[in-house]
N, C-alpha and C positions, 0 to 999 in steps of 0.2 A: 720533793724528790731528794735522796738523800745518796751518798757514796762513801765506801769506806777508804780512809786515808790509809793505802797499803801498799805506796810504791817504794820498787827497788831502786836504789840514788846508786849503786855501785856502778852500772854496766857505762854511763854517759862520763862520768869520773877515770873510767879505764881510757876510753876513747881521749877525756880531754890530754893524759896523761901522753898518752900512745900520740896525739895530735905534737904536740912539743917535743917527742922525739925524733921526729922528722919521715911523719909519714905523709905530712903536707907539702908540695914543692918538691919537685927533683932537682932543681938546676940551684949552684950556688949564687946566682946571680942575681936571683928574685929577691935577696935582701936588700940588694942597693940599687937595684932597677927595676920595678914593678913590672909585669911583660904585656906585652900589647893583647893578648887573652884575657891576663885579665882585668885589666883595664878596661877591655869592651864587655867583659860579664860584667862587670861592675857597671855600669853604663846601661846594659840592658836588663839589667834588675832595677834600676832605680830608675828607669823611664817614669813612674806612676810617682814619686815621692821625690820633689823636689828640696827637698833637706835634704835629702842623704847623698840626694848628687852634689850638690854641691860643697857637703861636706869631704866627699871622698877628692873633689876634682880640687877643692882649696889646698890638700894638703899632698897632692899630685897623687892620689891612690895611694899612699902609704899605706898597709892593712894595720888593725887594731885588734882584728880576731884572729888572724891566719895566720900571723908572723910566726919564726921561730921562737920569739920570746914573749908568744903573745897566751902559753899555756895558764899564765893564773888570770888572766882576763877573761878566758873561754871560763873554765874554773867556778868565778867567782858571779856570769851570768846563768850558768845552767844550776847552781844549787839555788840562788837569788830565784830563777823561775820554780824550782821546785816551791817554795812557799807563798804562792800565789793562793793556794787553796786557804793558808793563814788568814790569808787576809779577806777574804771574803771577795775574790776577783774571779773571773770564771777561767778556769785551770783551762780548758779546750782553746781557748786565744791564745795562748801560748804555749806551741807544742813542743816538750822539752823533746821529746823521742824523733821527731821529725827533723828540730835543729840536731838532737845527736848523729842521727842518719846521715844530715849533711855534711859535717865536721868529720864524720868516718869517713863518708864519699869522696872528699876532699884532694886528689891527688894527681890533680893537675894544676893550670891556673885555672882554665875557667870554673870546672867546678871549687874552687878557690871564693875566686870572686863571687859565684855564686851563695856561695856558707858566709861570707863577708856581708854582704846585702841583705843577706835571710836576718842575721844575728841582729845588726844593727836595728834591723825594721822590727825584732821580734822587744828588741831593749829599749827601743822607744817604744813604743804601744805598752810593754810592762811599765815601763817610767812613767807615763802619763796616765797611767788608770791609778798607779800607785799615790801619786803625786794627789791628783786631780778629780780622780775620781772617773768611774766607768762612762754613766750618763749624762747627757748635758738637761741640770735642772728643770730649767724654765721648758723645757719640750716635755718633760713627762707631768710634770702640774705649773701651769703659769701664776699660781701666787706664789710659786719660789721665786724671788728676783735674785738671784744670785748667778752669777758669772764668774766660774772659779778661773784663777789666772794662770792659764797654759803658757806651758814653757816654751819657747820657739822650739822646735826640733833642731833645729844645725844645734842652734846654741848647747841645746842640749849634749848633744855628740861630743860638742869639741869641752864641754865641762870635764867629761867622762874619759875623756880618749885623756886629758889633763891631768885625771887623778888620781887616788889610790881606788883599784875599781870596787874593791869589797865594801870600804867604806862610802864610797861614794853609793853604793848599791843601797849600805843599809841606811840611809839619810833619806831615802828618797821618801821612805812613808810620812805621813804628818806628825810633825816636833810635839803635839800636845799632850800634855797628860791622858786628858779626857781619851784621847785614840789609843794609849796603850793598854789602860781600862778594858777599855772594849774589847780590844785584842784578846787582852788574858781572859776576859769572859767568855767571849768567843770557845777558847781554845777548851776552857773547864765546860763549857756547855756538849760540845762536842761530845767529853767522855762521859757527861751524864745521858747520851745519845743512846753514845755505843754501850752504853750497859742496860738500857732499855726503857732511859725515863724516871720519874718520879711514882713509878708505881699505878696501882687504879685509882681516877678520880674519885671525889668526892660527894655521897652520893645526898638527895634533900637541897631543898631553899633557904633553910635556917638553922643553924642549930648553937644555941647559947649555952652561957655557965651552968654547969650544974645538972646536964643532960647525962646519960649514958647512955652505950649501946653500939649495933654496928657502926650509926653514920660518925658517931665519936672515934670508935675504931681507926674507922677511915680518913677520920681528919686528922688524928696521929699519926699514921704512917705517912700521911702526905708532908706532913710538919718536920716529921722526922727525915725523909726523901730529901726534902729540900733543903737539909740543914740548919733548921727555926727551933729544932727539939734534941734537945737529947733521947737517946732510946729508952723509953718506957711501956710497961709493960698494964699500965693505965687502962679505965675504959671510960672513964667518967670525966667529962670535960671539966679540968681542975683549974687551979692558979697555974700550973707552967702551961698548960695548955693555952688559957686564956692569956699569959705573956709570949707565947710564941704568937699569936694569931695575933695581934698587936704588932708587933715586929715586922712581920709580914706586911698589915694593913699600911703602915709606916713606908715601907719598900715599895708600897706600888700608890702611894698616893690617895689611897681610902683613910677614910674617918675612922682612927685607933679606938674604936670602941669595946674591942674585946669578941664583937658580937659577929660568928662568921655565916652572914648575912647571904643576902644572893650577890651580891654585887663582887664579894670578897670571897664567895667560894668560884663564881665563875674568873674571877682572877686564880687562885687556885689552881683550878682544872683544865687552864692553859697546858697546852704540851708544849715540851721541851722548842720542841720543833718550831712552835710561835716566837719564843723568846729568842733563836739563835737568828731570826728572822730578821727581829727586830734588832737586832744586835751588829749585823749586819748590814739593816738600814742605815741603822748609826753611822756604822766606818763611812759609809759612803758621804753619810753627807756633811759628816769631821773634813773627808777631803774638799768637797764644796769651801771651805769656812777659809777666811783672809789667814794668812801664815802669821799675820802679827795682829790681835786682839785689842791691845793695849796691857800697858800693866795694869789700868785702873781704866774698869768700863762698863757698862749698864746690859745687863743678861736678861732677857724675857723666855725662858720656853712657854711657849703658849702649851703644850699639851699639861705642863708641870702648875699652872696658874699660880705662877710668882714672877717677880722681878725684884731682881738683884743689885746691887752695885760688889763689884770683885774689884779686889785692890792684891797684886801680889797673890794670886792663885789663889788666895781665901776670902770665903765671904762677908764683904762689910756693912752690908745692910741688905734685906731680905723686908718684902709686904707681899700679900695676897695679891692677884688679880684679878681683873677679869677681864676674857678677851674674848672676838667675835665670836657669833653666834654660825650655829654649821649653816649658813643658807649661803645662797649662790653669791651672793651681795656682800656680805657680813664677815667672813672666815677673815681672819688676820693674815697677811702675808709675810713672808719671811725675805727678811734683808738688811742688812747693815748699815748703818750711817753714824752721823755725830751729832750727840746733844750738843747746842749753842746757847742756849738760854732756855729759861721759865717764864711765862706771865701770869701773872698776879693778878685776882679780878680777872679771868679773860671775857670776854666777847665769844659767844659762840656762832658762829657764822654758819647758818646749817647745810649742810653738802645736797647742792641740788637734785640729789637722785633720794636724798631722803626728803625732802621740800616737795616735788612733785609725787613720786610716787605715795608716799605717806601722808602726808598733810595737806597736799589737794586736793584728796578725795575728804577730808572732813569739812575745808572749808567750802566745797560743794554744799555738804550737807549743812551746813550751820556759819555762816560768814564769820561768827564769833567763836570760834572754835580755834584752840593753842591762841589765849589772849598771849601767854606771858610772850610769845612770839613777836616782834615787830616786820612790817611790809618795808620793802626800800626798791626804791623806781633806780632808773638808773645812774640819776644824778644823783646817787647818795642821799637821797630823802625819803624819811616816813611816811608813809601812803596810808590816810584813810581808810581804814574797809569798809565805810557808811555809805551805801546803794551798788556797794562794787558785786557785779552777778561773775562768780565763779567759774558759773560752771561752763561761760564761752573758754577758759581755757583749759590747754590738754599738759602732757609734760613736754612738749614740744613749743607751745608759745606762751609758759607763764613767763610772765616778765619781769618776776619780781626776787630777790635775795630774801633771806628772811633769816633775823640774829636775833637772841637773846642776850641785855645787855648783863652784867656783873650782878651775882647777886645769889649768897647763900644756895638759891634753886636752880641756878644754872645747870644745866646739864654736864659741864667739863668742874662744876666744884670750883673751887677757891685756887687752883693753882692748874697748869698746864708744862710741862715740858717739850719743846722742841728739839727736834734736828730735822730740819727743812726736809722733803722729800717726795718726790711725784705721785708720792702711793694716798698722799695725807694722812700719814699715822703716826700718831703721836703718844704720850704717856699724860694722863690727866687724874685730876679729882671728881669724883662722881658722887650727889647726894643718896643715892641709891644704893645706902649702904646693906642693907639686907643681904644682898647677891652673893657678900664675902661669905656666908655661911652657908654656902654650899658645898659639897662636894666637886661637882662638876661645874666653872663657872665659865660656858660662852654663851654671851648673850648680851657682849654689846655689836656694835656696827663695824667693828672692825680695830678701832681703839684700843689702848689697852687702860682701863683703870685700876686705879691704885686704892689697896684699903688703908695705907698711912700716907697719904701726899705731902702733908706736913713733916714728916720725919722722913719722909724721901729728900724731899727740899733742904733741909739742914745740914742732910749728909752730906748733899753739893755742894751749898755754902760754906759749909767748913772749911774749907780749903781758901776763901777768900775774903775770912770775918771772923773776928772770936768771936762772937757773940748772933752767930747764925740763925737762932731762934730770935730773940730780940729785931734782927733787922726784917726777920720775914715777916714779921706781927706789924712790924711799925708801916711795911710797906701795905698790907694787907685792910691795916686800918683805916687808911686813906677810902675804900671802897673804889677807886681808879684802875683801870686798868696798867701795868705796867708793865712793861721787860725788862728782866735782870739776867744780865751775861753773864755766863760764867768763864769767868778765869782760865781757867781749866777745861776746855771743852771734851765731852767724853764720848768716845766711841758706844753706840748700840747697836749689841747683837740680838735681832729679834726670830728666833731659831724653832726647831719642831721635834722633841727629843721627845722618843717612849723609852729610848733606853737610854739613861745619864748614870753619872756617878755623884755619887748621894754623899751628906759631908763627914760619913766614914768612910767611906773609900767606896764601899761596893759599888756594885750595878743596880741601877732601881729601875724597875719600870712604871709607864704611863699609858692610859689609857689613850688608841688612836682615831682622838675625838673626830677628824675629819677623813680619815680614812686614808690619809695622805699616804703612811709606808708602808698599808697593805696593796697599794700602786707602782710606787718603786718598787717592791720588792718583785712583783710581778713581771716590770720590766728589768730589772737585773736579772731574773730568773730565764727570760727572752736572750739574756746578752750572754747567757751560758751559768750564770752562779747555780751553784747546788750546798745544798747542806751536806753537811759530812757527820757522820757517826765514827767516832775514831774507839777503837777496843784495844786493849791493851794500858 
């Protein structure tokens, strides 16, 4: 659903103006004695919102919006509500026309009080979607673990009621690069809307170097649409042709092969209208994300299959990954924490939901089945399988752990990184190098592995050994398992971005392997957001 951004900003501007000239309040008294109207409006507006009573009652009803000197405060929340739709927040929550109504109405006390309590409730609710974001995570998918950190409301108030209101207005969206990205794409997608798109898809499954013809045609004006091409008058899929579809392939995370394949035309023949979608999903869940990063921290987008280390806003090391696999079990979840240490050599201890459901049913079949596996009872001892019958247990009463000790074929590879956490999910080595050369890579348990663990390792070390490689080897050689702490413990953001900013600046997209923000977006679309086609 889409709507054109074509409102008039003058008529609620007149009002705020006309309001500060004293068409609020008839009695000179109401500046230094608030009157018992509207005290009790005030009072019977904020029965349901216990911040706002108490805000207005700490500071004996003093108004913030009503007063005679309160005209650039009115001001500076009704333009502040007008770019609501910027932001990708649903414009109907916050009815600028209805506060302006009120603020006109205004001329008594109680309807006073009344425009005072509208305003406040309508700046909180704008502050806290702006801030925080509209929906709360973990209720619209629970592998988000994220608890974005709401601001008290009073506190909130008496911030605001404390400061320059404009500035304090424009503070309120989130400080990151990454969200004003977004914004500006936002904002340029918009007028690729309103002028009708990137033209007609792309028509065919394949079509390589050296073809000509309509569907060539058509993959030129789409190149060219989306700004990958200079305008040519071409028909024959050439070198810029084939350097723009590269470029493109690049921007969204496909294999730069030149070759616009089915995967890379149905990325393509996206509309506009997907991307602002997506784009949109983003802000929201930029306002999800901790206000403080770290300067130096460990980035996973699962949908982008990399992990990073960022130091000072640019990237300091960058490997493949690969991360869970789309099933009910497997999908990675999203949440934050702190690397504390690595083990070297680890022990794989296998998670009893993959122990019973997986490998019980093989050792039903075959007792000797996952040798390199060991049994452990519950005093921490190796258990025999020799005459042990199976198949008396279920996933309910096996009794047993079962770990792979250190060793080249381990399943976590030669190194592991931690930061504790309820989810059990960590950053590891995997022998299972293959998987790196895929396109799409989920298809561990949940995990995220690494295609350079070894030079992920060093990067961390660095920080607390000249000779980072050397100590890793020496420790490694031992064949022991060991834990080495790091110095430096580093925040991990393990995040779900189809739309990021890519390390030119742009917007890149990703494909939404779990389906996760064609869900949000459905419920923001529930909570009033609409896309906007802006012309002009």
């Amino acid at each position: 659903m889409t709507s054109d951004a074509m409102r008039p900003k003058g008529m609620w501007l007149a009002a705020a103006l006309a309001f500060g000239m004293g068409l609020f309040g008839a009695t000179g008294e109401a500046e230094a004695t608030e009157s018992l109207a509207f005290k009790q409006a005030i009072a019977e507006g904020a029965t349901r919102d216990r911040a706002v009573a108490e805000f207005y009652k700490a500071r004996d009803y003093d108004p913030i919006w009503t007063g005679r000197d309160d005209a650039a405060r009115r001001k500076a929340l009704l333009q502040a509500l007008e770019t609501a739709g910027d932001h990708g927040l649903p414009v109907s929550r916050y009815d600028v026309d209805a506060l302006d109504a009120l603020f006109r109405s205004a001329k008594d006390d109680r309807s006073r009080g009344r425009a005072e309590v509208a305003a406040s409730r309508m700046f909180l609710d704008f502050a806290e979607d702006l801030q925080t974001g509209i929906l709360t995570p973990g209720q619209v998918i629970p592998d988000i673990k994220r608890q974005p950190q709401r601001r008290d409301r009073q506190a909130q108030l008496d911030a605001f009621a404390q400061s320059s209101p404009r500035a304090y207005l424009r503070a309120l969206q989130p400080k990151s690069p990454e969200y004003n990205a977004l914004l500006a794409e936002k904002l340029r997608l918009e007028r690729v809307l309103g002028k009708g798109g990137w033209g007609d898809s792309v028509p065919g499954k394949k079509i390589e170097p050296g073809e000509s013809g309509a569907q060539v045609v058509a993959l030129r004006n789409r190149l060219i649409a989306m700004g990958y091409l200079r305008r040519s008058a071409t028909q024959t899929y050439d070198a810029d042709i084939q350097k723009a579809v590269q470029a493109f392939q690049a921007d969204h995370g496909l294999f730069t092969d030149g070759v616009a394949g089915a995967g890379t035309l149905a990325e393509l023949n996206a509309p506009v209208e997907k991307r602002l979608e997506q784009v949109i999903v983003a802000m929201e869940r930029e306002r999800w994300m901790p206000a403080e990063r770290g300067k130096r921290h460990v980035l996973v987008n699962i949908t982008d299959f990399h992990a990073r280390i960022i130091a000072g806003g640019k990237v300091e090391f960058q490997t493949r990954s690969v991360v869970g696999a789309n099933d009910k079990d497997r999908r990675t979840p999203e949440f934050s924490d702190v690397m504390e240490h690595m083990i070297i050599n680890p022990t794989w201890n296998v998670p009893r939901s993959i122990a019973t459901k997986e490998y019980l049913p093989m050792l039903k079949e075959d007792p000797s089945a996952v040798r390199h596996l060991k049994l452990i009872d519950q005093r921490g001892q190796v258990v025999s399988r020799e005459g042990m019958d199976f198949s008396e247990y279920t996933t309910a009463n096996f009794p047993f752990d079962m770990k792979q000790p250190p060793s080249n074929s381990n399943a976590l590879g030669l190194v592991k990184f931690m930061f504790p956490n309820p989810h059990n999910i960590y950053l590891h080595d995997t022998p299972a190098k293959s998987l790196f050369g895929r396109e799409t890579r989920a298809f561990s348990h949940g995990c995220i592995r690494l295609n350079d663990p070894f030079d992920f390792a060093y990067a961390l070390l660095a920080r607390q050994t000249n000779d980072p490689e050397g100590y890793f080897h020496s420790v490694l050689r031992t064949g022991r398992e060991t834990q080495v702490n790091l110095q430096e413990p580093l925040p991990v953001h393990i995040i779900y971005r189809t739309a990021l900013t890519g390390p030119k600046g742009r917007v890149e997209f990703r494909r939404d392997i779990y389906g996760r923000d064609a869900r949000i977006f459905d419920e923001l679309a529930k909570a009033g957001v609409v896309l906007r086609a802006v012309r002009g």
